[in-house]
C-alpha positions in Angstrom: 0.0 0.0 0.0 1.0 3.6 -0.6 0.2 5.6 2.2 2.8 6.3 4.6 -0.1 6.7 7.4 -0.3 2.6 7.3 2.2 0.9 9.3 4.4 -2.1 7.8 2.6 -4.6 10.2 -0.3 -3.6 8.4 1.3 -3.8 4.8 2.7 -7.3 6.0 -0.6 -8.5 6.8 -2.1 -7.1 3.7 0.5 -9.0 1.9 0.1 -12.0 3.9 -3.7 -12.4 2.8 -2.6 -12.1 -0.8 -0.7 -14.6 -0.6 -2.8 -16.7 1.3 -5.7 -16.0 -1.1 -3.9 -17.1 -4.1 -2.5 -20.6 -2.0 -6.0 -21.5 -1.7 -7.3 -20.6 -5.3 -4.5 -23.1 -6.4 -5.3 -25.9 -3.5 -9.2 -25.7 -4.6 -7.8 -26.2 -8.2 -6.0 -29.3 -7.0 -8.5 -32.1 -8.1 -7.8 -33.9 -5.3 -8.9 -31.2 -3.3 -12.4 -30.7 -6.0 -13.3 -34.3 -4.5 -13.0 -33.7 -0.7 -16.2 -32.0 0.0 -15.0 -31.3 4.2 -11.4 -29.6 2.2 -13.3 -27.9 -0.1 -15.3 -26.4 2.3 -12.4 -25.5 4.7 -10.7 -23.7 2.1 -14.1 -22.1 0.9 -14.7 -20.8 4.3 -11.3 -19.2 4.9 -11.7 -17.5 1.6 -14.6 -15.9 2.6 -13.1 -14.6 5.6 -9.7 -13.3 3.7 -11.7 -11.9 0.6 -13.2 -8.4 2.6 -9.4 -7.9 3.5 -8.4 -8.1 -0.1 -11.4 -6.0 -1.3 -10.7 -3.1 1.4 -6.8 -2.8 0.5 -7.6 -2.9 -3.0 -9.7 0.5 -2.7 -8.2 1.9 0.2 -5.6 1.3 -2.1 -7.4 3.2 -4.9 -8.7 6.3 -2.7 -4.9 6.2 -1.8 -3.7 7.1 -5.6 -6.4 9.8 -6.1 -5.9 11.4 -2.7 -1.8 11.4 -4.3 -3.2 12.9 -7.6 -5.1 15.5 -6.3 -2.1 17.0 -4.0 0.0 17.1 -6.6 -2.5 19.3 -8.3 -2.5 21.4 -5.3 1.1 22.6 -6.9 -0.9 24.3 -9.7 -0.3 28.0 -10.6 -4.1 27.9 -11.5 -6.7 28.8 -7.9 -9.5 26.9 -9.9 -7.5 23.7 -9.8 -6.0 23.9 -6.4 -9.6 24.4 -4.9 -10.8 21.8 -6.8 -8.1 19.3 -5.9 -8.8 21.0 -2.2 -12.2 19.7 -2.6 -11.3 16.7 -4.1 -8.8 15.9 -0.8 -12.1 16.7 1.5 -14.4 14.2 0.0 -11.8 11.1 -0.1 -10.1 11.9 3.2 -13.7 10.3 5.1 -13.9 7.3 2.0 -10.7 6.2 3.1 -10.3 7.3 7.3 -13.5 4.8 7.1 -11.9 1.9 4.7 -9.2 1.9 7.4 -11.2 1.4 10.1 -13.1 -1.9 8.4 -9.6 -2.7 7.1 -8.6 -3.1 10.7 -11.7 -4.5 11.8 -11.2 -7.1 9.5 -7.8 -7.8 10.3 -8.9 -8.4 14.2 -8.1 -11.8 15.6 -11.0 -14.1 15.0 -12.5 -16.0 17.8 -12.0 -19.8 17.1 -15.7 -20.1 18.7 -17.3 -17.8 16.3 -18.2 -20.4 13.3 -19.6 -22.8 16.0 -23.4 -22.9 17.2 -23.9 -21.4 20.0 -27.0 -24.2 20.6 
């Protein structure tokens, strides 16, 4: 990730999930694994879970590049274009403040208990 607000732990975890998520598309292309319903469903499961990661980075990501565009237009000579890359600045600033927060939600410990039945 680009911005120097996100701490490496954070990048490394990022990173970690990518990698995880493209160990299990290749384990759940395995045909071994395409026959064992229980692996199958373990590796389906953990997908889910690392997925929402993946798609939070990606456009925190995204809002991360724009934010970077508009301050460089906020060298400009021209007022019209610095306050529109002012405004521009404004409007992502709350997109991605809240795309960190669910990042690190997502990135919480999970409780082992959680996928059981409580009855």
């Amino acid at each position: 990730m680009s911005s120097a607000a996100l701490t490496q732990s954070l990048h490394d975890r990022i990173n970690e999930n990518r990698q995880r998520a493209e160990e299990i598309a290749q384990e759940m292309s395995r045909p071994d694994v395409l026959t064992d319903g229980r692996q199958l469903q373990k590796l389906g499961r953990e997908q889910a879970q690392i997925t929402p990661i993946l798609e939070r980075a990606q456009a925190l990501d995204e809002v991360d590049r724009q934010i970077q565009e508009s301050q460089s237009l906020l060298e400009d000579s021209d007022p019209e274009v610095q306050a529109l890359a002012e405004a521009d600045i404004k409007s992502l600033e709350p997109r991605r403040n809240q795309l960190l927060a669910e990042l690190l939600e997502l990135l919480q410990p999970r409780d082992p208990n959680d996928e059981r039945d409580v009855i």
